[in-house]
MARZAKE-201731 format. One record per residue (C-alpha): residue number from 1; x, y, z; residue in three letters. Coordinates in steps of 0.1 Angstrom, whole numbers, plus 5000, padded with zeros to 4 digits. Example, Ala and Ser with C-alpha at 12.3 -4.5 7.8 and 13.67 -1.06 7.14 Angstrom:
     k      x      y      z     r
     1   5123   4955   5078   ALA
     2   5137   4989   5071   SER
# end
This chain:
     k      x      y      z     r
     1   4386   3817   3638   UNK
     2   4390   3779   3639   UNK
     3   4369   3762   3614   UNK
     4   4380   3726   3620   UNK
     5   4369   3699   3644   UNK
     6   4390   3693   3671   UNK
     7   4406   3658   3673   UNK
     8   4417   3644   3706   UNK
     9   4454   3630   3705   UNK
    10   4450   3597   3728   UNK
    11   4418   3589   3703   UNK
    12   4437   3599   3670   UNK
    13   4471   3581   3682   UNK
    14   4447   3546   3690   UNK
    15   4432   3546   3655   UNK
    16   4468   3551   3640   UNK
    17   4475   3516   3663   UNK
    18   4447   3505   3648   UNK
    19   4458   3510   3609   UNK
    20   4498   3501   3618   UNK
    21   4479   3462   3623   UNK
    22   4456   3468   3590   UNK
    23   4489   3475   3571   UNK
    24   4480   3450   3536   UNK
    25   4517   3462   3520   UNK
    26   4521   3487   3493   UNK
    27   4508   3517   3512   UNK
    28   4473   3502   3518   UNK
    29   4453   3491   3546   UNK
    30   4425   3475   3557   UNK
    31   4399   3508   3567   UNK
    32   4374   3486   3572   UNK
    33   4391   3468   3597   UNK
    34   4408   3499   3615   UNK
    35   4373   3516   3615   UNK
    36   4356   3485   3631   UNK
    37   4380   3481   3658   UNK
    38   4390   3515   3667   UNK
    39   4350   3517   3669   UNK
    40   4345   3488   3689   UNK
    41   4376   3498   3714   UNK
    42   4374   3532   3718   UNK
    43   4334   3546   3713   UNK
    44   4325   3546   3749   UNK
    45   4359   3567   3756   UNK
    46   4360   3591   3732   UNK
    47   4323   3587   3712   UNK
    48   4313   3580   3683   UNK
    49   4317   3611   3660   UNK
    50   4354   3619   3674   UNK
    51   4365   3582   3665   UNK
    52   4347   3584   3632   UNK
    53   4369   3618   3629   UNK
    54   4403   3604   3637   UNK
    55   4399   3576   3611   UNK
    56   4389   3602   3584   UNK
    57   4423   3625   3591   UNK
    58   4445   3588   3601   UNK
    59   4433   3579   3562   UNK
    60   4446   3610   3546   UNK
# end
């Protein structure tokens, strides 16, 4: 049985776009950023919960 949520690829690749131009240095980014854009640019796409999803598992 398969207890986690399924991510869509296209979505989850985008928000790692996304966070590769909120890169700060040191191994820390800008989620605040990354989850404002990747909200802004992919929402009507892929919906609200599934971007909100692929920047929870793109964080770590």
């Amino acid at each position: 049985m398969i207890t986690e949520d399924l991510i869509v690829r296209e979505c989850f690749e985008a928000v790692e776009a996304f966070a590769e131009c909120a890169y700060l240095g040191r191994g820390r980014f800008d989620w605040t950023k990354v989850q404002k854009d990747a909200h802004e640019a992919l929402d009507n796409q892929f919906g609200e919960a599934q971007v909100a999803l692929c920047v929870e598992r793109c964080k770590g």
